[in-house]
N, C-alpha and C positions, 0 to 999 in steps of 0.2 A: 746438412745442406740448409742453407739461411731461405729464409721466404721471400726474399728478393728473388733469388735463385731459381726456386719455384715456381713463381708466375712467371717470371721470362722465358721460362722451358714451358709452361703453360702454354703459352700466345704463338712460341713457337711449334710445338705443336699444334695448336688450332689454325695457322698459317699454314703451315705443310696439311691438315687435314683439305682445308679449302681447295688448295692449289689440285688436291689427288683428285677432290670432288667436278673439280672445273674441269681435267684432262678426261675423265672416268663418265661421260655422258649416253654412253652405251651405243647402241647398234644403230648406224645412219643410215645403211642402205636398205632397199626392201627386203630383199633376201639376207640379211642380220638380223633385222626386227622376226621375219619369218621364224628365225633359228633361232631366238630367245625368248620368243613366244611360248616354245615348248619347253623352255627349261623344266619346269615343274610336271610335267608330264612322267606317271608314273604306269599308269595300266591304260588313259584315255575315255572311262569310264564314265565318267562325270563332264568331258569335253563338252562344248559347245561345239565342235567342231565336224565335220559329219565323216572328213576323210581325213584319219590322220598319217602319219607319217607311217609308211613299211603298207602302207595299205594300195591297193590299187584301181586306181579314179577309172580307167578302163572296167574294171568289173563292177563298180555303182553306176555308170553308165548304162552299163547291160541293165541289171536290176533293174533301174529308171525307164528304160524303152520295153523290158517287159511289163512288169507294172499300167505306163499307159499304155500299150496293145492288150492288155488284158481288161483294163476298168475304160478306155475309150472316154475321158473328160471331155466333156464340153463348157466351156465357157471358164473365165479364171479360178473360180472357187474349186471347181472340180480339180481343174488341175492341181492347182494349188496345195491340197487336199491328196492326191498320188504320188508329189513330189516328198510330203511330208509322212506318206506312207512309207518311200522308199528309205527313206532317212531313220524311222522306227525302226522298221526291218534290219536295216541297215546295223542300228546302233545295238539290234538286239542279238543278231550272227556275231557282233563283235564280243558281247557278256560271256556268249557258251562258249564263243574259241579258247575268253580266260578261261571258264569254267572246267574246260578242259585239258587246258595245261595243268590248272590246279588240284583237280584230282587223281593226278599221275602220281602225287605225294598221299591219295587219298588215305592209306595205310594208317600216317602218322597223324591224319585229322581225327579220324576216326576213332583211333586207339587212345587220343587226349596227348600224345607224346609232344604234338606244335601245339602250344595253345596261339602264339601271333599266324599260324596258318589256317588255324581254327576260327580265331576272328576275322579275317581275311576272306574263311568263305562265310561265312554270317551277312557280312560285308558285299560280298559276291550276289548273293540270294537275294539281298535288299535290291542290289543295283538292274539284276535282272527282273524279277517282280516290277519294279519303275519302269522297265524297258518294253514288257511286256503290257502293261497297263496301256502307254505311251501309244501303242500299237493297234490295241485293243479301241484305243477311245477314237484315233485317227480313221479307222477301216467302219467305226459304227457312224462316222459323219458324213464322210465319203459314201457310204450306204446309204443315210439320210439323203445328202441332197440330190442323189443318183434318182433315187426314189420320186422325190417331189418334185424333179425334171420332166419325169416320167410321166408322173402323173399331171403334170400341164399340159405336155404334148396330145395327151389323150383326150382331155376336156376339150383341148384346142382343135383335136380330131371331131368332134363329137357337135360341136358347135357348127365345124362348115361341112358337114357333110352335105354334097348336094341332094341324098334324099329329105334331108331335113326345112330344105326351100319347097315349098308348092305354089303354083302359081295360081292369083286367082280371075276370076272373071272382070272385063275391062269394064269401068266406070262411065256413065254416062259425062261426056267432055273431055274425057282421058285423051294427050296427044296423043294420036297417034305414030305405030311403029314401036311404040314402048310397053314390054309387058308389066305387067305390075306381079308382084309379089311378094308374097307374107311368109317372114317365119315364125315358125310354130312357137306360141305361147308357152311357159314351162308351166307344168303340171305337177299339184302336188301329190305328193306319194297317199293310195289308198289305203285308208285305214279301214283293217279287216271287221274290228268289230262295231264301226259305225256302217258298215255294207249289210254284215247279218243284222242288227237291228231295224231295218228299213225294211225288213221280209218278213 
């Protein structure tokens, strides 16, 4: 074959490659894109995803409505914060269900017979520990700002209580019909051994 020949089958070939690449622009509608999004989906493991495919959005929903009946958020962070709890949980019920498909073969892990099912669960263990972590760090923020919600409403208790108003005696020129009243100055904490030193 002469090298004229060559390149002309060349060009032709790179014309047919074009022409397949122009026809071949993949999935247009939502629901193609949907469905080729998961091409690469193998266990779901590592998904960004939080419900995937064969899973059912009816039971993350339950989870999600138990969760907030149980933690009661207030205000976006909180919520925030339970929905992103439910999603840990979520992803971390999904690790053990592998975890226990996979040691149905547990036998041949075990005995060294699979070593690709033995890295597999290595693999497993890594992905649940991250799951678990994920969970662990979510449920201790959620506790934090539950906390220091908490502990605002209290001070904000503590500040208007009406025994904390007293009223005092009216002013010479004071309109009249209006009482006057003081709240209580704050008071620093007694120090014990400057009290025994003064005796």
């Amino acid at each position: 074959m002469s090298s004229l020949s060559k390149l002309l089958r060349a060009r032709e070939q790179d014309s047919l490659s074009v022409k397949a690449a122009a026809a071949a622009t993949g999935p247009r509608t939502s629901a193609g894109k949907a469905v080729s999004s998961m091409n690469a989906l193998k266990h779901g493991l590592t998904s960004t995803k939080i419900i995937l495919p064969g899973e059912d959005p009816a039971e993350f929903a339950a989870l999600q409505s138990t969760l907030v009946a149980e933690h009661q958020p207030a205000g976006e962070l909180e919520t925030q914060l339970v929905h992103e709890l439910a999603a840990a949980l979520w992803r971390l019920q999904r690790v053990r269900r592998y975890e226990a498909k996979l040691l149905e073969n547990a036998g041949a892990i075990f005995a060294g017979e699979d070593a690709e099912a033995g890295k597999g669960f290595d693999r497993l263990l890594r992905y649940m520990t991250s799951a678990e972590r994920q969970l662990d760090r979510v449920q201790r923020q959620l506790e934090r700002a539950q906390k220091e919600r908490h502990k605002q409403n209290h001070q904000d208790q503590q500040l208007y209580r009406p025994e904390s108003v007293r009223f005092a005696p009216r002013a010479k020129g004071a309109a009249a019909g209006v009482p006057e009243f003081v709240l209580p100055l704050p008071t620093a904490p007694r120090n014990p051994q400057f009290a025994e030193s003064r005796t």
